[in-house]
mmCIF file of the N, C-alpha and C atoms, coordinates in Angstrom:
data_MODEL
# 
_entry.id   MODEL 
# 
loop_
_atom_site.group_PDB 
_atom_site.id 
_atom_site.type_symbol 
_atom_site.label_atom_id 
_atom_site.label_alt_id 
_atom_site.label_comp_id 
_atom_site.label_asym_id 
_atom_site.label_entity_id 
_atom_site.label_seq_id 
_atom_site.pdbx_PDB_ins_code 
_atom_site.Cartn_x 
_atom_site.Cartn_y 
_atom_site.Cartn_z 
_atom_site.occupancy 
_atom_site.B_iso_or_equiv 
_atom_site.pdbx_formal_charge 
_atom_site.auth_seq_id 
_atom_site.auth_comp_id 
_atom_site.auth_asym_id 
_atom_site.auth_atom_id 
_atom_site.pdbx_PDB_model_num 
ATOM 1   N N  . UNK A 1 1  ? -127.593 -16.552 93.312 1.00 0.00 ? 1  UNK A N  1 
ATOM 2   C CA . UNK A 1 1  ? -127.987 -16.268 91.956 1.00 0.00 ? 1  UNK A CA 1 
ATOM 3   C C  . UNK A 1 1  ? -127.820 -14.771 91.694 1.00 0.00 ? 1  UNK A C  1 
ATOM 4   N N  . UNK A 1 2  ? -127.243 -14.488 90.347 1.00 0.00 ? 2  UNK A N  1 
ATOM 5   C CA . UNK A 1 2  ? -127.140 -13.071 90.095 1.00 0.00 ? 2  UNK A CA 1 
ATOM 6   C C  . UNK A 1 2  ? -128.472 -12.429 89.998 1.00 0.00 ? 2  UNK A C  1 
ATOM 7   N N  . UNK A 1 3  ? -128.282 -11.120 90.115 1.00 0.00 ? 3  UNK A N  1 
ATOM 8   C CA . UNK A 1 3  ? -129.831 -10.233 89.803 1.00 0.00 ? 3  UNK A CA 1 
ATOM 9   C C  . UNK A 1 3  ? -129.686 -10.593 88.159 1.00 0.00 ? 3  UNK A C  1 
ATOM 10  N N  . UNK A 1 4  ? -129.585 -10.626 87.326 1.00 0.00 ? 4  UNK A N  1 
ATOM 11  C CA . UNK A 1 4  ? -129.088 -10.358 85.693 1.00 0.00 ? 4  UNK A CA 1 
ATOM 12  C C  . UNK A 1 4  ? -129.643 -11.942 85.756 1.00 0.00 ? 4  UNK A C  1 
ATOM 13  N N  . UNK A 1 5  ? -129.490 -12.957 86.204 1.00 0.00 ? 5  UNK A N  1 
ATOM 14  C CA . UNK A 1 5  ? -129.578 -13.900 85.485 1.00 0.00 ? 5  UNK A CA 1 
ATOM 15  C C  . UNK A 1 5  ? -131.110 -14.366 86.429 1.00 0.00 ? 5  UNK A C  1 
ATOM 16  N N  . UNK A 1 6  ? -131.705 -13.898 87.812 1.00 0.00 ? 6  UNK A N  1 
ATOM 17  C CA . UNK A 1 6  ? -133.361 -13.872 87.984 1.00 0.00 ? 6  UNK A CA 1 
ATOM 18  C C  . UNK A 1 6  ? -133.890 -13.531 87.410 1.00 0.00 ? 6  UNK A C  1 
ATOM 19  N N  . UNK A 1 7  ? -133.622 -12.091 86.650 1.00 0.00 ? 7  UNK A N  1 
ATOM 20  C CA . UNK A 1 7  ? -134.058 -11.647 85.494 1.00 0.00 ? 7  UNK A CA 1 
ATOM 21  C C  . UNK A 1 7  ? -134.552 -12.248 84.082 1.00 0.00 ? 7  UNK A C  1 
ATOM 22  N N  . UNK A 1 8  ? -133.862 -12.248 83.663 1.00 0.00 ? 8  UNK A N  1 
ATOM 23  C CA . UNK A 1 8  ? -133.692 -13.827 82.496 1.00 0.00 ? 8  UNK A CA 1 
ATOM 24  C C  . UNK A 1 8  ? -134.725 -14.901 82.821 1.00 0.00 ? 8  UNK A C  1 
ATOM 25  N N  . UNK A 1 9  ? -134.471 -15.461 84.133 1.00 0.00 ? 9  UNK A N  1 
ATOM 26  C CA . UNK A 1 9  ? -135.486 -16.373 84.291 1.00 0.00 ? 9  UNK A CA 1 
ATOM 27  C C  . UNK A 1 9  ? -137.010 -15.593 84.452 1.00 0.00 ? 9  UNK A C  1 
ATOM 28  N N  . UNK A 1 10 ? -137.107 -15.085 85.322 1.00 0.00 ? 10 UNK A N  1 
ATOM 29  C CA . UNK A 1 10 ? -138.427 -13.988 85.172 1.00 0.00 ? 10 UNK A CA 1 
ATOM 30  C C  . UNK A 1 10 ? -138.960 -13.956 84.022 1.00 0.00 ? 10 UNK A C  1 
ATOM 31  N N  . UNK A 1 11 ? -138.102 -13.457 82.839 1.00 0.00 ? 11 UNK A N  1 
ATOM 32  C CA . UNK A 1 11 ? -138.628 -12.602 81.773 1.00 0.00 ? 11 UNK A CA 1 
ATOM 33  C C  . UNK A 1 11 ? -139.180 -14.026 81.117 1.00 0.00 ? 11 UNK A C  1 
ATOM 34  N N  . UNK A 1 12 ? -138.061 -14.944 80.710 1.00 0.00 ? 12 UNK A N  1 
ATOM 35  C CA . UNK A 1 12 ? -138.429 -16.302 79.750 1.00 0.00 ? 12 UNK A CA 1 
ATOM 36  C C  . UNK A 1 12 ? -139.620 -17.043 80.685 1.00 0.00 ? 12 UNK A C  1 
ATOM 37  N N  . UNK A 1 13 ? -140.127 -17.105 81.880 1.00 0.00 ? 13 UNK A N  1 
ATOM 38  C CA . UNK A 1 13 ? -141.335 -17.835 82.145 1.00 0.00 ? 13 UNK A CA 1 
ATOM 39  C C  . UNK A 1 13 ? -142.432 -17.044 81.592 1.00 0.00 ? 13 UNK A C  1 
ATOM 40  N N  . UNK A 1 14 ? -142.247 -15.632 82.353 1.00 0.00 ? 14 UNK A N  1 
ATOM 41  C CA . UNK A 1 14 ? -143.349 -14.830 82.291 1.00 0.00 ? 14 UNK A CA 1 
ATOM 42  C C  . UNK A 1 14 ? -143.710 -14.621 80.255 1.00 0.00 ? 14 UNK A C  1 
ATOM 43  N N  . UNK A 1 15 ? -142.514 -14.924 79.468 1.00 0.00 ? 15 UNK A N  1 
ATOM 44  C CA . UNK A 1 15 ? -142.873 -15.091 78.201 1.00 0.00 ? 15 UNK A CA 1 
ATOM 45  C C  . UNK A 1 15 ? -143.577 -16.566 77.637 1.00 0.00 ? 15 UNK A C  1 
ATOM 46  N N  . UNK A 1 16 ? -142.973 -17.371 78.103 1.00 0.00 ? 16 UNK A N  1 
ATOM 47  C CA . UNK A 1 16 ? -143.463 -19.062 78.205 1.00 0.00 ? 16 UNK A CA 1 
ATOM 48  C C  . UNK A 1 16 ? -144.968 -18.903 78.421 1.00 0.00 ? 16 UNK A C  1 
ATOM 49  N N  . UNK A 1 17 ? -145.418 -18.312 79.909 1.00 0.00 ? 17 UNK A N  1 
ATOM 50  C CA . UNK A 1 17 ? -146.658 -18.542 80.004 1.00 0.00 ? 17 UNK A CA 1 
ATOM 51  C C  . UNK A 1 17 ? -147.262 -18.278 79.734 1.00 0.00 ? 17 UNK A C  1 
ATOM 52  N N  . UNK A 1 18 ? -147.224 -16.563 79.006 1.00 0.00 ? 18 UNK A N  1 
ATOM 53  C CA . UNK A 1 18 ? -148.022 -16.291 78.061 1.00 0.00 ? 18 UNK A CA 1 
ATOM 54  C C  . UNK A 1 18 ? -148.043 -16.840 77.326 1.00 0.00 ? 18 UNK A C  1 
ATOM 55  N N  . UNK A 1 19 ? -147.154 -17.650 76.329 1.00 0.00 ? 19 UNK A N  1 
ATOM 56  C CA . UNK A 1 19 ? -147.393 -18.151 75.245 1.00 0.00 ? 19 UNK A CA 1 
ATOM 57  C C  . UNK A 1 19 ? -148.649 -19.319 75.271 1.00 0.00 ? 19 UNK A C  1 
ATOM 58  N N  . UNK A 1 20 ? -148.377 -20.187 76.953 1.00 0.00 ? 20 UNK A N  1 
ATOM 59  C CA . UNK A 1 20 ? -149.354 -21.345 76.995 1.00 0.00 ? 20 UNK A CA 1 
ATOM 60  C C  . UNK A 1 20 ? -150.507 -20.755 77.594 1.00 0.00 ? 20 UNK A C  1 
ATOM 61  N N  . UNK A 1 21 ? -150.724 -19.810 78.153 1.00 0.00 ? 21 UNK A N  1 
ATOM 62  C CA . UNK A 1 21 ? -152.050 -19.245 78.328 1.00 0.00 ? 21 UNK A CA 1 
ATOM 63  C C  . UNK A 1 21 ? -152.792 -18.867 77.024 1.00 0.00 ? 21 UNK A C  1 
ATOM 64  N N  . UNK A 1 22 ? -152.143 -18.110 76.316 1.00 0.00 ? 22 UNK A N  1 
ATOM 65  C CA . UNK A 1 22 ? -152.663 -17.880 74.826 1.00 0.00 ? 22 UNK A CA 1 
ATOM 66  C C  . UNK A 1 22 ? -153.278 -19.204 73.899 1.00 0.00 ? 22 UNK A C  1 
ATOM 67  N N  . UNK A 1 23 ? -152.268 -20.360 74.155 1.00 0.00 ? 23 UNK A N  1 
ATOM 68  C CA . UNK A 1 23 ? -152.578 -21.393 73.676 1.00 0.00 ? 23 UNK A CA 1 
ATOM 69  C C  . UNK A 1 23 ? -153.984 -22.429 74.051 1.00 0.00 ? 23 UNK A C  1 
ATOM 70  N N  . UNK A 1 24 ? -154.085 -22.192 75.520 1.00 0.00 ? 24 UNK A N  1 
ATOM 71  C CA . UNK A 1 24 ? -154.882 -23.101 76.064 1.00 0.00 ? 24 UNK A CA 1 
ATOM 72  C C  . UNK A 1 24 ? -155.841 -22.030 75.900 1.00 0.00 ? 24 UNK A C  1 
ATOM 73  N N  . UNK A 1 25 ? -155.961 -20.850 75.828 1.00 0.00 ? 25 UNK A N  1 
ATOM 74  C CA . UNK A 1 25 ? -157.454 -20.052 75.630 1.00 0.00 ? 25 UNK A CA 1 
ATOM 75  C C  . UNK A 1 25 ? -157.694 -20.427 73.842 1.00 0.00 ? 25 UNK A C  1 
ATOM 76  N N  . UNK A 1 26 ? -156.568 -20.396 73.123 1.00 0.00 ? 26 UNK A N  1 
ATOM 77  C CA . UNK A 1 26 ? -157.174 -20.739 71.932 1.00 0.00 ? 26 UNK A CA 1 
ATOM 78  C C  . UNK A 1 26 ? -157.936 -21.600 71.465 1.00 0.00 ? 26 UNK A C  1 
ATOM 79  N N  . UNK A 1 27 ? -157.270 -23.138 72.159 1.00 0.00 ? 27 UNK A N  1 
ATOM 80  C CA . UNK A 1 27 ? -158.083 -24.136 72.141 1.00 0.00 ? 27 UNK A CA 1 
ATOM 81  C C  . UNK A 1 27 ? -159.597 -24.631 73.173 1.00 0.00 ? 27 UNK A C  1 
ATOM 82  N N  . UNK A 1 28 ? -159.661 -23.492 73.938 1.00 0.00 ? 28 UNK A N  1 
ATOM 83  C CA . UNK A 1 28 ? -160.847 -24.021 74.659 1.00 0.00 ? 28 UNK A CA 1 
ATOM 84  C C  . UNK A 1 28 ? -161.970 -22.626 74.703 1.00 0.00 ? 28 UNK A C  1 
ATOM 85  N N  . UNK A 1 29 ? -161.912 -21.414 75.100 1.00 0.00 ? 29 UNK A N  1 
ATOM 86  C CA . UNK A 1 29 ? -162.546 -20.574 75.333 1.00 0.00 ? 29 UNK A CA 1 
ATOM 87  C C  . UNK A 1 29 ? -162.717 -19.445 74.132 1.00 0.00 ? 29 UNK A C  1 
ATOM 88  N N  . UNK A 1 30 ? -161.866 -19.658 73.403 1.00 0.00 ? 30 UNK A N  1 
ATOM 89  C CA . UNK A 1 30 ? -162.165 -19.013 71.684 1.00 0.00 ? 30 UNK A CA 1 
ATOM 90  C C  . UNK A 1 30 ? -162.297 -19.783 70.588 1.00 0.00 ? 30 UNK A C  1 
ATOM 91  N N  . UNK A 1 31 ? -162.798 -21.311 71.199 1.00 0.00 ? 31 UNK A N  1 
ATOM 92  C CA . UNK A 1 31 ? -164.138 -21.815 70.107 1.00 0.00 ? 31 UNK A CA 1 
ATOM 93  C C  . UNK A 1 31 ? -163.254 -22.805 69.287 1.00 0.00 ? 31 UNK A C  1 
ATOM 94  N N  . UNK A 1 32 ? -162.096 -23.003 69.918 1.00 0.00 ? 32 UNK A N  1 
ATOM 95  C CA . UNK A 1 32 ? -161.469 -24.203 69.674 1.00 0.00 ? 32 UNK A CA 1 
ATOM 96  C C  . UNK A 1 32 ? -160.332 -23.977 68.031 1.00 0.00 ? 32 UNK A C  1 
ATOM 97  N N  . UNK A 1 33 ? -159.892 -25.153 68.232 1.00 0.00 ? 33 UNK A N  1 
ATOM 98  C CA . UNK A 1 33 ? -158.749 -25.250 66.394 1.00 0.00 ? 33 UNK A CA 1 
ATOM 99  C C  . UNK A 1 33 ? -159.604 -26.211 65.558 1.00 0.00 ? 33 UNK A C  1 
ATOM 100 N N  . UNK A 1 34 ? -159.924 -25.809 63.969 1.00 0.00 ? 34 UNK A N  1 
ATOM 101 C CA . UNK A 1 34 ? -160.201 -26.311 63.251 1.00 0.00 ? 34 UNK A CA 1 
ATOM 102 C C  . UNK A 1 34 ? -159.141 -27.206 62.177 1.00 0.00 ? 34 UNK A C  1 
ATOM 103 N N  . UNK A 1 35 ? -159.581 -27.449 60.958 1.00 0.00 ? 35 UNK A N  1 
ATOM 104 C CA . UNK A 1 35 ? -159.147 -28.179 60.141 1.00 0.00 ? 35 UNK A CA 1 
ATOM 105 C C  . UNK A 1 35 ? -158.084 -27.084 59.626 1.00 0.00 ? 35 UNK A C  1 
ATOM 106 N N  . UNK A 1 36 ? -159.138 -25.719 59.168 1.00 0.00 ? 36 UNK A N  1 
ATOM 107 C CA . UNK A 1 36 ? -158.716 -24.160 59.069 1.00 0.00 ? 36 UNK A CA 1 
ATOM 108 C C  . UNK A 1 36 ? -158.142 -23.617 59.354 1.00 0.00 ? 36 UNK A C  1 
ATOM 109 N N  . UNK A 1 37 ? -158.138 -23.722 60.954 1.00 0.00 ? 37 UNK A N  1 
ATOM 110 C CA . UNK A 1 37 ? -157.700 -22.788 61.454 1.00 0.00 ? 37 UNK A CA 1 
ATOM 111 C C  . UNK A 1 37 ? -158.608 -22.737 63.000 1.00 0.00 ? 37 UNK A C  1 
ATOM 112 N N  . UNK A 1 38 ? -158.299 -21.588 63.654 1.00 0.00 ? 38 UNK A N  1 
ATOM 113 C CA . UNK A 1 38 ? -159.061 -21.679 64.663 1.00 0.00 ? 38 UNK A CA 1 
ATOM 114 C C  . UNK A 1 38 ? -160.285 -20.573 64.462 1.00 0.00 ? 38 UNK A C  1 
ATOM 115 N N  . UNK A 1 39 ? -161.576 -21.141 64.817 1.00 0.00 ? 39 UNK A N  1 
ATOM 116 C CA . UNK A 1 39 ? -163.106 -20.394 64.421 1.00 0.00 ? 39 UNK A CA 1 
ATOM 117 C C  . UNK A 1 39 ? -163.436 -19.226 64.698 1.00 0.00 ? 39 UNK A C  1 
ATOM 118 N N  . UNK A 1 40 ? -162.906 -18.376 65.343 1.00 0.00 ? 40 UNK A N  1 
ATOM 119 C CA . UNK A 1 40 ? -163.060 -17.048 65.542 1.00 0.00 ? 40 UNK A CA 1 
ATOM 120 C C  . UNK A 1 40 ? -161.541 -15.801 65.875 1.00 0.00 ? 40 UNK A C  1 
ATOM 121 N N  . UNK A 1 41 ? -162.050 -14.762 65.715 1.00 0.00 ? 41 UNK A N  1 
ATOM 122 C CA . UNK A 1 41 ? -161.241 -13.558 65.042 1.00 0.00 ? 41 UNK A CA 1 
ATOM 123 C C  . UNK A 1 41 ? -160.377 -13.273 66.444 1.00 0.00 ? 41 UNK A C  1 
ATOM 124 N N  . UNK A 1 42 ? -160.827 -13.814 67.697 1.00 0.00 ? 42 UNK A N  1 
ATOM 125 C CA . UNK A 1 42 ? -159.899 -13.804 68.787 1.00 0.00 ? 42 UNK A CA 1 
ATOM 126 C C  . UNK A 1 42 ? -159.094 -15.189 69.186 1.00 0.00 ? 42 UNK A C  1 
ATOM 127 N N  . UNK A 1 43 ? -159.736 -16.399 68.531 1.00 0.00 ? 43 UNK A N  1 
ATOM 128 C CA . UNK A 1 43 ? -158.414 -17.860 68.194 1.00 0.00 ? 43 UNK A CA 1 
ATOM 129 C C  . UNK A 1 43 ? -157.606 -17.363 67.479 1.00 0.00 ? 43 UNK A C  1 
ATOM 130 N N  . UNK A 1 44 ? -157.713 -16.714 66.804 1.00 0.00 ? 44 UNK A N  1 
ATOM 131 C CA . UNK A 1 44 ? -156.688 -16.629 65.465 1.00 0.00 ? 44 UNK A CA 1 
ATOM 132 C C  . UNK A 1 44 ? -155.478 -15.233 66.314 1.00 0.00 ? 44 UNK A C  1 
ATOM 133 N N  . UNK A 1 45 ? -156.296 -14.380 67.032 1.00 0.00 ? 45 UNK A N  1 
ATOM 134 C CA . UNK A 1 45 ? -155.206 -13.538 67.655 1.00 0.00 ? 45 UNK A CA 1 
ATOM 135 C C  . UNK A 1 45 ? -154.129 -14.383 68.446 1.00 0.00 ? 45 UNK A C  1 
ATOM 136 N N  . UNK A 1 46 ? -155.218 -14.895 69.510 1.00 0.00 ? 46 UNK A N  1 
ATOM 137 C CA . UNK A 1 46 ? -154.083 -16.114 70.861 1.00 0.00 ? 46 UNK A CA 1 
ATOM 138 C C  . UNK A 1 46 ? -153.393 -16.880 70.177 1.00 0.00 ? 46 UNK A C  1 
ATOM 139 N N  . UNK A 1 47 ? -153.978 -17.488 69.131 1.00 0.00 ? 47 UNK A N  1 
ATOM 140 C CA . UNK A 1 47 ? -153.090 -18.262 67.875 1.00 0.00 ? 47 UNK A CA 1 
ATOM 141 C C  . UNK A 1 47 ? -151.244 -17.661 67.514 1.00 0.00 ? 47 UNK A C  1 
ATOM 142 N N  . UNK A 1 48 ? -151.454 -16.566 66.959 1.00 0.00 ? 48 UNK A N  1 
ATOM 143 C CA . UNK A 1 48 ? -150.494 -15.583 66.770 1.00 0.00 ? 48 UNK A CA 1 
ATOM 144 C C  . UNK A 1 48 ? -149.712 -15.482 68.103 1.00 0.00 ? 48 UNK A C  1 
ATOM 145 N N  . UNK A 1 49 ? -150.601 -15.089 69.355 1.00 0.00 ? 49 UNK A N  1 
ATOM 146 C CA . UNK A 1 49 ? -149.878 -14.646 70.288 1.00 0.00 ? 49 UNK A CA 1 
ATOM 147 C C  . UNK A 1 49 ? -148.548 -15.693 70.790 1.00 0.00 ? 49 UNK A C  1 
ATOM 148 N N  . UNK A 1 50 ? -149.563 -16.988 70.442 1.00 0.00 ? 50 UNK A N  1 
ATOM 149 C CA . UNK A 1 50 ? -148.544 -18.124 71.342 1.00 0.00 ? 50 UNK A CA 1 
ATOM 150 C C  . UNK A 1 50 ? -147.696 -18.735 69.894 1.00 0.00 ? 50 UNK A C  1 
ATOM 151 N N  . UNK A 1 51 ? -147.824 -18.462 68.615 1.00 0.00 ? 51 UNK A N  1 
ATOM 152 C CA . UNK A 1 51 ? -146.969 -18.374 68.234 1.00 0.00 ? 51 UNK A CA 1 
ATOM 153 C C  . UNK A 1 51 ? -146.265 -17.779 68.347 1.00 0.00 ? 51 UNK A C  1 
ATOM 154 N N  . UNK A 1 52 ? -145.609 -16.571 68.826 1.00 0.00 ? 52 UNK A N  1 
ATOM 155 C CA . UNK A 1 52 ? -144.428 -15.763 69.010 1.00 0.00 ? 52 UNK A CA 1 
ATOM 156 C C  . UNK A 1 52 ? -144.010 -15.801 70.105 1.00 0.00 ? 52 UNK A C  1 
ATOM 157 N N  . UNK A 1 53 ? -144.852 -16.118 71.716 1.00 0.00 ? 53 UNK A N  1 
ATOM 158 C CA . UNK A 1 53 ? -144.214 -16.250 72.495 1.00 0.00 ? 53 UNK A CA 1 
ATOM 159 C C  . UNK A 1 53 ? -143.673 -17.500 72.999 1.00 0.00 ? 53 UNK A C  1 
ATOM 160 N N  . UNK A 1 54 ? -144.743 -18.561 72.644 1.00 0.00 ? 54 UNK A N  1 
ATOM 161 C CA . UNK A 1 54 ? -143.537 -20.031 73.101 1.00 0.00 ? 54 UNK A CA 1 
ATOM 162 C C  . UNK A 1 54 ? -142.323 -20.373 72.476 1.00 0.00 ? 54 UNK A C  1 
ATOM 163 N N  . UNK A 1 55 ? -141.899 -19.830 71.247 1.00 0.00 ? 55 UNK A N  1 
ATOM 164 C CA . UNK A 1 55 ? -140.228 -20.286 70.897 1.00 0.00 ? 55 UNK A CA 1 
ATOM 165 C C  . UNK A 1 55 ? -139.330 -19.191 71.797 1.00 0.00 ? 55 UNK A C  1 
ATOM 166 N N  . UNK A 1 56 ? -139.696 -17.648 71.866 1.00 0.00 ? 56 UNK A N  1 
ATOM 167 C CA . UNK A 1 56 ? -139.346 -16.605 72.923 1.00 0.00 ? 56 UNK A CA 1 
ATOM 168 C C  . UNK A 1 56 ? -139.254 -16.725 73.606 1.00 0.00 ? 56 UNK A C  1 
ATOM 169 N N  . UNK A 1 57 ? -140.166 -17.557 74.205 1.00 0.00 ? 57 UNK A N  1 
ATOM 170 C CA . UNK A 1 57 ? -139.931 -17.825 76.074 1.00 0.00 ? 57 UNK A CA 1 
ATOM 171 C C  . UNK A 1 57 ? -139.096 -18.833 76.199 1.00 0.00 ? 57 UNK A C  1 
ATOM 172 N N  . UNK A 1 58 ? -138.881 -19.705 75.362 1.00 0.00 ? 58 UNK A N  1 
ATOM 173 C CA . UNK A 1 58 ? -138.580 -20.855 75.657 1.00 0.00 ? 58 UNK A CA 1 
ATOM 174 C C  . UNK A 1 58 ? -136.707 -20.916 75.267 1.00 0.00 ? 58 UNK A C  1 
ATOM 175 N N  . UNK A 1 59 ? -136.662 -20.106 73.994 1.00 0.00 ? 59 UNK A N  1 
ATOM 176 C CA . UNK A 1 59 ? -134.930 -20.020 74.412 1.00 0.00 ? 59 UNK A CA 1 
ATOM 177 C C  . UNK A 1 59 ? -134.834 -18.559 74.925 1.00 0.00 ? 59 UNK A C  1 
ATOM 178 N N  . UNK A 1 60 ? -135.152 -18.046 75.783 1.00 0.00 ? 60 UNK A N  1 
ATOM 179 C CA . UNK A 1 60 ? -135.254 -16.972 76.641 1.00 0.00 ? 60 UNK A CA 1 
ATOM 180 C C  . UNK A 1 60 ? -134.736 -18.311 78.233 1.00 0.00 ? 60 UNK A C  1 
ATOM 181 N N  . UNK A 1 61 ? -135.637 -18.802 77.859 1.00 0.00 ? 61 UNK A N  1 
ATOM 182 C CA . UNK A 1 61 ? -135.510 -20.190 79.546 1.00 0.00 ? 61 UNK A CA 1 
ATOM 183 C C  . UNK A 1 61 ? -133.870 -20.713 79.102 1.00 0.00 ? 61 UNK A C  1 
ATOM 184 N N  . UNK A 1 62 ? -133.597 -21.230 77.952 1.00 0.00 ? 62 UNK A N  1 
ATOM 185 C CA . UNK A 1 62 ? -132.616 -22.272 77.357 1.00 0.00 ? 62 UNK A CA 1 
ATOM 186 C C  . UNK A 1 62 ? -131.507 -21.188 78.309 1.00 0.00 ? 62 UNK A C  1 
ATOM 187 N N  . UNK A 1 63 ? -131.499 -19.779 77.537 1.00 0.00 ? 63 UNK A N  1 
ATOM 188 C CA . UNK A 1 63 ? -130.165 -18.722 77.896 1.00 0.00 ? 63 UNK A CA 1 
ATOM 189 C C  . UNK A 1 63 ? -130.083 -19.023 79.321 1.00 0.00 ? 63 UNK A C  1 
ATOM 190 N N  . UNK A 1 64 ? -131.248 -18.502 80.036 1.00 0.00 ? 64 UNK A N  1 
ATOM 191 C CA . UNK A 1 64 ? -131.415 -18.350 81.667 1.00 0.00 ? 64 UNK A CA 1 
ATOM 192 C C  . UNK A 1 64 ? -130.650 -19.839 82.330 1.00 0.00 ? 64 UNK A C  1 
ATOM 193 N N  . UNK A 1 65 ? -131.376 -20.791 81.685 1.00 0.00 ? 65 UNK A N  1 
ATOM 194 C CA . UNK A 1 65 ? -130.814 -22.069 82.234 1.00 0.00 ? 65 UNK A CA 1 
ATOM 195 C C  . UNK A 1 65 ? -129.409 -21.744 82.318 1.00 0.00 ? 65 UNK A C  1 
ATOM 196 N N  . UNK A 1 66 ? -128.632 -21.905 80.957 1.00 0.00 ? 66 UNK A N  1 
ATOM 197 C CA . UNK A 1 66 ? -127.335 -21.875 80.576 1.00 0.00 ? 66 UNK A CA 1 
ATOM 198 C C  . UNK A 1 66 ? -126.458 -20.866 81.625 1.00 0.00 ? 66 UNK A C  1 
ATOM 199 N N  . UNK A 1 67 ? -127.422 -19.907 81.707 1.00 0.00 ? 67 UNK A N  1 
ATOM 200 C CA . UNK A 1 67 ? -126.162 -18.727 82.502 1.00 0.00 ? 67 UNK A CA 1 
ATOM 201 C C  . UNK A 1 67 ? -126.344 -19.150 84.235 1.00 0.00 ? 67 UNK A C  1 
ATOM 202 N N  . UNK A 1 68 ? -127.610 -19.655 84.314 1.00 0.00 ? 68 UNK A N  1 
ATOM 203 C CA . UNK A 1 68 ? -126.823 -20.451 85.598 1.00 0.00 ? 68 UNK A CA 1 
ATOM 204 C C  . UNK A 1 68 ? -126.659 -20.922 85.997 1.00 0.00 ? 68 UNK A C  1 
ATOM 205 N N  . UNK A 1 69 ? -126.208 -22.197 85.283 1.00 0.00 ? 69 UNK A N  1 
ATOM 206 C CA . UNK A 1 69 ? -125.318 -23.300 85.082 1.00 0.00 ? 69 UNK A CA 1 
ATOM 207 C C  . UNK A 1 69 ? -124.012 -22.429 85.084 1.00 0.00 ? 69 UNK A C  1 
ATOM 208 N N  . UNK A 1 70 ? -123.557 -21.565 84.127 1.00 0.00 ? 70 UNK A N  1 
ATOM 209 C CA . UNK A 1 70 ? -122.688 -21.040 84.124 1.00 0.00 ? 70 UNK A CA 1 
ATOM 210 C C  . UNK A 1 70 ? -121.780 -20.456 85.627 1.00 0.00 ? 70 UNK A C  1 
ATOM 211 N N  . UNK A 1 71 ? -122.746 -19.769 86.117 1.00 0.00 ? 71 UNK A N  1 
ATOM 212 C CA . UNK A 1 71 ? -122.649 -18.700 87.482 1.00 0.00 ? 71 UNK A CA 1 
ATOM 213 C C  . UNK A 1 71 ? -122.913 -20.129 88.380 1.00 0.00 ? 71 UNK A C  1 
ATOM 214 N N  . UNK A 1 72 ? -122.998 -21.274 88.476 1.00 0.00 ? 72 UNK A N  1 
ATOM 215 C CA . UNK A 1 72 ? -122.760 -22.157 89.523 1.00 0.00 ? 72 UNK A CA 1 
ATOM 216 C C  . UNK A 1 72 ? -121.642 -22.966 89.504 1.00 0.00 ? 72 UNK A C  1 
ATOM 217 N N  . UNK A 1 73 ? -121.212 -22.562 88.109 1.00 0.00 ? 73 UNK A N  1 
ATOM 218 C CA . UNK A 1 73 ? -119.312 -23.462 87.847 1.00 0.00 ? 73 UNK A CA 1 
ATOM 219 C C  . UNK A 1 73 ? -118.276 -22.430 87.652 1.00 0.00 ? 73 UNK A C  1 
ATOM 220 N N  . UNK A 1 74 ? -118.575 -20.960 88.654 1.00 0.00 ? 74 UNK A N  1 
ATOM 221 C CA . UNK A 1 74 ? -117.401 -20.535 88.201 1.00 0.00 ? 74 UNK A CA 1 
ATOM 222 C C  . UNK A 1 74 ? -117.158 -20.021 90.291 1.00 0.00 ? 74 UNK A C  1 
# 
């Protein structure tokens, strides 16, 4: 595996999991998701957070996948 493309993978998990750490603290330890929204002023941050990082991480993973797939068919 290239260094450039561990990288890639590195970066897109370590973005992924933040996103689902953010998520699973939103829904359990900052007081849960409402009808609203989620009930307090730090759900609504992790809220945000894992909105921006699970589509990020996740075609951050798609690229990583792709390139080495790539770097194993050439």
């Amino acid at each position: 595996m290239h260094p450039d493309t561990r990288k890639l993978l590195r970066t897109g998990l370590a973005i992924f999991g933040t996103g689902v750490l953010a998520a699973l603290l939103t829904a359990t330890l900052f007081g849960g998701i409402g009808r609203q929204g989620p009930h307090t002023n730090s759900g609504w941050l992790a809220l945000i957070l894992a909105m921006g990082c699970l589509p990020t991480g996740f075609l951050t993973l798609i690229l990583a996948f792709m390139k080495l797939y790539g770097d194993r068919h050439r």
